[in-house]
Legacy VTK file of the C-alpha trace (Angstrom):
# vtk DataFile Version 3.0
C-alpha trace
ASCII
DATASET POLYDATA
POINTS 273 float
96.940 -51.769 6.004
98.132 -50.231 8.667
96.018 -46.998 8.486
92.793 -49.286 7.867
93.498 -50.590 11.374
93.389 -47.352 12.679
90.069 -45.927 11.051
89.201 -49.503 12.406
90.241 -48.404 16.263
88.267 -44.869 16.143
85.163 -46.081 14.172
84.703 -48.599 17.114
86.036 -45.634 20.106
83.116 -43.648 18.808
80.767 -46.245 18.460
81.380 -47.172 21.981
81.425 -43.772 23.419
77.867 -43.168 22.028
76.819 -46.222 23.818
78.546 -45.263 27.004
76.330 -41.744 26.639
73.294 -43.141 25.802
73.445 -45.411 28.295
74.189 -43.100 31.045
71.241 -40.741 29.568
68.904 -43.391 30.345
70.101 -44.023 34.070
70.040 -40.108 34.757
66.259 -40.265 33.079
65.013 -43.265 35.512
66.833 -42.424 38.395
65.184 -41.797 42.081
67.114 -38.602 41.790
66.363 -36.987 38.742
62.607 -37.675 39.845
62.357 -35.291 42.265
60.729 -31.972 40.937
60.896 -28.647 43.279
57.405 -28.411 45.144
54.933 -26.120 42.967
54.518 -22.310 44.947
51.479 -21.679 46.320
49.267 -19.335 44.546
46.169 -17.296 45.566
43.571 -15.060 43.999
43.562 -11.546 45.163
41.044 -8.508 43.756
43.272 -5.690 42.776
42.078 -1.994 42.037
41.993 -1.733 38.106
42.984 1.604 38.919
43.705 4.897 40.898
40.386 5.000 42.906
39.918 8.225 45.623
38.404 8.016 48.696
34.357 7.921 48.568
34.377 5.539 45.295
31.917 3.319 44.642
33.438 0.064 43.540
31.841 -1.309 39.663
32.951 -3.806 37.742
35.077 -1.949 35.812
37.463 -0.437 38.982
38.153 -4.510 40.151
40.400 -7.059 38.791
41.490 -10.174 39.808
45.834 -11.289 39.640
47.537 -14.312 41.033
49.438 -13.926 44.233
51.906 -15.910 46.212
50.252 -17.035 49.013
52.868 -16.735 51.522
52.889 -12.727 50.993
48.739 -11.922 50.522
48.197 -9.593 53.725
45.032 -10.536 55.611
41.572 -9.366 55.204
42.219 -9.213 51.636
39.546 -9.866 48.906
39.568 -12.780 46.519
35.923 -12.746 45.128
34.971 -9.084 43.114
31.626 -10.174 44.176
33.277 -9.340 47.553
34.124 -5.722 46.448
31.444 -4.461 43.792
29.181 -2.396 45.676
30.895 -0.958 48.713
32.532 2.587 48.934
36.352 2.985 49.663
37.264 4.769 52.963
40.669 5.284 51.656
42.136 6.001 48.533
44.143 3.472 46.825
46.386 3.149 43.770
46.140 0.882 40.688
47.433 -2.891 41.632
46.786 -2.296 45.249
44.820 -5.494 46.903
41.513 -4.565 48.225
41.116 -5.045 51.467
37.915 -5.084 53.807
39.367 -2.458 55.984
40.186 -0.063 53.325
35.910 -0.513 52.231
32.897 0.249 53.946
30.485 -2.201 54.989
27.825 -3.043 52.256
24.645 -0.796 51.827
26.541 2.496 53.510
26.527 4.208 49.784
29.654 5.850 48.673
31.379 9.357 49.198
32.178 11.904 51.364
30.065 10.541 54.034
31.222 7.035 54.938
34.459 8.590 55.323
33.726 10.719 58.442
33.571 9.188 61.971
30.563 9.075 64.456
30.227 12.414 66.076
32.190 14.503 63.678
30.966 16.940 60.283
32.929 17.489 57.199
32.935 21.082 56.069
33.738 22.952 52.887
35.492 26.166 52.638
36.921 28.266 49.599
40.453 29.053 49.528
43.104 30.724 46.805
46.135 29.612 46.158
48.045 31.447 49.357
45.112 30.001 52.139
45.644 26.670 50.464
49.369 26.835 51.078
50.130 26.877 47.823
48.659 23.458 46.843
50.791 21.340 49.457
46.885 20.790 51.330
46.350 17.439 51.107
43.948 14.473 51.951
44.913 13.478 55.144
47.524 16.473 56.351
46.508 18.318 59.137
46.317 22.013 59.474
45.574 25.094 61.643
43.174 27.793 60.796
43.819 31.279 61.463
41.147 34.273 61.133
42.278 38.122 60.065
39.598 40.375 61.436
39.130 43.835 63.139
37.215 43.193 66.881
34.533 45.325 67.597
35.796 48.795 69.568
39.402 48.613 67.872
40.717 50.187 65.144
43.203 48.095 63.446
42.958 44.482 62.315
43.982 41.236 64.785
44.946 37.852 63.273
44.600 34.929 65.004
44.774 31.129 65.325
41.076 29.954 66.208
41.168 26.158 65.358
44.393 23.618 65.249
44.996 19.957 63.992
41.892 19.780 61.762
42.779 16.874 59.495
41.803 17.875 55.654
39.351 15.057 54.330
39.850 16.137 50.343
41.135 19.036 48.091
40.365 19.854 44.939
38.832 22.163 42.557
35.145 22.967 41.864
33.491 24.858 39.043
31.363 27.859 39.662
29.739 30.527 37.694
30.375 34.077 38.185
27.646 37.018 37.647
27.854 36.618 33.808
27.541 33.236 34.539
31.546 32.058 33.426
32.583 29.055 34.999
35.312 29.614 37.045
37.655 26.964 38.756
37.646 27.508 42.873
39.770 25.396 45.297
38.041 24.143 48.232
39.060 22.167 51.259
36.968 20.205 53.032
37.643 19.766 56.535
36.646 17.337 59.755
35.387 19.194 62.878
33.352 18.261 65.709
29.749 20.094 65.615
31.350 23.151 67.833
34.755 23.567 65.433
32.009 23.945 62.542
30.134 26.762 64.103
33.397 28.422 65.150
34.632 28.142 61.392
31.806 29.195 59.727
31.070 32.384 61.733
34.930 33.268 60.950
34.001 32.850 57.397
31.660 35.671 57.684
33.751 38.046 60.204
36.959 37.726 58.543
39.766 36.482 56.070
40.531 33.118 56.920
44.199 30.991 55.931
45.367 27.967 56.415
48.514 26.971 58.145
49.984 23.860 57.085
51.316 21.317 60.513
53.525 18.489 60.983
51.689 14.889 61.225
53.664 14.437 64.168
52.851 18.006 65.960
49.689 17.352 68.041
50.340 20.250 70.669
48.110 22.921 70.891
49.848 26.103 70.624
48.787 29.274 72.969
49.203 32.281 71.122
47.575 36.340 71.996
47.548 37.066 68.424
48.663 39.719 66.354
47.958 43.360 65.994
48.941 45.146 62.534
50.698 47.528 64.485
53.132 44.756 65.932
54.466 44.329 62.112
56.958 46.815 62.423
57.592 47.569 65.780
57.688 43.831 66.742
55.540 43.556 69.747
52.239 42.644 68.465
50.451 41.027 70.694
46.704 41.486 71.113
45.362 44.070 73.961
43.994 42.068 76.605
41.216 43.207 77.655
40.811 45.278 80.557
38.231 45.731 83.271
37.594 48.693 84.603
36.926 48.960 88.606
35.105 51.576 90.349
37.628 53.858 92.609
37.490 53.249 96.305
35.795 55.253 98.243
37.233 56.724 101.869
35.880 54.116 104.596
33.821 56.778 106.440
34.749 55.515 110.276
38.256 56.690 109.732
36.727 60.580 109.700
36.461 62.798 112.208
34.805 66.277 112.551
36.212 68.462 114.674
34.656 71.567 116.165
36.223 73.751 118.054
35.079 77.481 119.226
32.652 77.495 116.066
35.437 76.062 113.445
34.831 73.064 111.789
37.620 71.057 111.364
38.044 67.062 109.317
40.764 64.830 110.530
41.428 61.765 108.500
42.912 58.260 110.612
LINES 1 274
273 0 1 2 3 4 5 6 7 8 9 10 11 12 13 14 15 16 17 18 19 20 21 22 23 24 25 26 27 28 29 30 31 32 33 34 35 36 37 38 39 40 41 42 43 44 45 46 47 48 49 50 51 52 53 54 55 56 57 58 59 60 61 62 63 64 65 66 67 68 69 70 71 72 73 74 75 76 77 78 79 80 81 82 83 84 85 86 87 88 89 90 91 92 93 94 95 96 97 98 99 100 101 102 103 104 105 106 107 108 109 110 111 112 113 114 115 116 117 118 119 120 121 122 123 124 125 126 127 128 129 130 131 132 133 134 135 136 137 138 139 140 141 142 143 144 145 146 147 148 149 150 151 152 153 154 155 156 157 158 159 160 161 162 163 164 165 166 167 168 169 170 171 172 173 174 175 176 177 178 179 180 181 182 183 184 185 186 187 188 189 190 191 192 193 194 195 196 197 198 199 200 201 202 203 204 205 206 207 208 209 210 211 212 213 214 215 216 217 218 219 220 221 222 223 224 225 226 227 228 229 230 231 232 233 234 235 236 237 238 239 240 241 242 243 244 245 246 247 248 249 250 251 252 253 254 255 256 257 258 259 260 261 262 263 264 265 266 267 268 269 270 271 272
């Protein structure tokens, strides 16, 4: 009897504590409280590139996407239509994910390439190099470099080098393919370079007198340096500077007022003052 009493007691505990639970479920599900939902985050479309695109690309279909961005972090002047995108050239290169922006694009209708790239004023050139003028690949887009020229002056008999051109930025590097006389393609490295219209003509006579290298700078190094050059007999004796060159002036002549004849009993005599 007395254990019924006791199955008795905990059937109704339980009974009651399910009621107890259920009940405060219910409160917790309709309360002012449990209502309130954190505020949704802001979202907004941004056109991404699909992929690593170099400078001069023309933007298709196929180089655009389009991903969801917080909107708090989207930088300005970015792109949220492709229509926006598809059909302009980049300026800059950009990497796969990047946002496109209007600033990294040029405006519509002024083609692709090389040519949108380089400012009002200024020419791009081209010029072979080998693995030692190209400073052993570390020529970049976008590093800036010196060019020096290795050639013998007219009227001398050894060889001068010389720095004829400094902080030329390097617009893109790469590798062409050329034919030799048997008509081989061969790979050739060749940097293109921006100059005003005078730097070109300087650079592309040095091509033709001389071995030209390139010298690679610091970003931050915008000095021009004043050098005399070097002479190929300076290599061992260490002082190779460049002969200057050297005018030559006529001797002076006596001023004539300052001499005096002298004649005396037939002898002719000079004195000098």
């Amino acid at each position: 009897m007395r254990q019924r009493r006791v199955l008795l007691v905990l059937a109704l505990a339980i009974v009651m504590a399910g009621v107890a639970g259920f009940s405060t479920l219910r409160y917790l599900s309709t309360s002012p409280v449990a209502a309130v939902k954190p505020p949704a985050e802001r979202r907004a479309d941004v056109v991404v590139a699909a992929r690593d695109l170099p400078v001069g690309a023309f933007l298709t279909e196929e180089d655009v996407r389009v991903v969801s961005w917080p909107a708090d972090v989207v930088p300005e002047g970015y792109v949220t239509q492709p229509a926006d995108a598809i059909g302009r050239g980049l300026i800059t290169s950009v990497k796969m994910n990047e946002p496109l922006m209007n600033t990294k694009m040029a405006e519509r209708g002024s083609g692709a390439g090389l040519p949108i790239v380089i400012p009002e004023g200024m020419r791009a050139m081209s010029v072979s190099v080998d693995q030692v003028v190209g400073v052993a690949g570390f020529v970049l887009p976008h590093t800036r470099v010196d060019v020096l020229l290795t050639t013998q002056p007219p009227n001398q008999t050894e060889q001068v080098t010389k720095i004829i051109l400094q902080n030329l930025t390097v617009l893109t590097a790469g590798q062409v393919i050329q034919r030799d006389a048997e008509g081989k393609p061969i790979p050739v490295n060749v940097v293109t370079l921006m100059l005003t219209p005078e730097q070109a003509e300087h650079l592309s006579l040095a091509t033709s007198e001389g071995r030209i290298q390139l010298a690679l700078r610091n970003m931050l190094d915008v000095d021009t340096a004043t050098t005399a050059g070097m002479r190929a007999s300076g290599l061992l004796t260490g002082v190779g500077r460049a002969p200057a060159r050297t005018v030559a002036r006529p001797q002076s002549r006596p001023d004539e007022s300052s001499v005096v004849e002298v004649y005396k009993g037939g002898t002719k005599s000079v004195q000098r003052f």
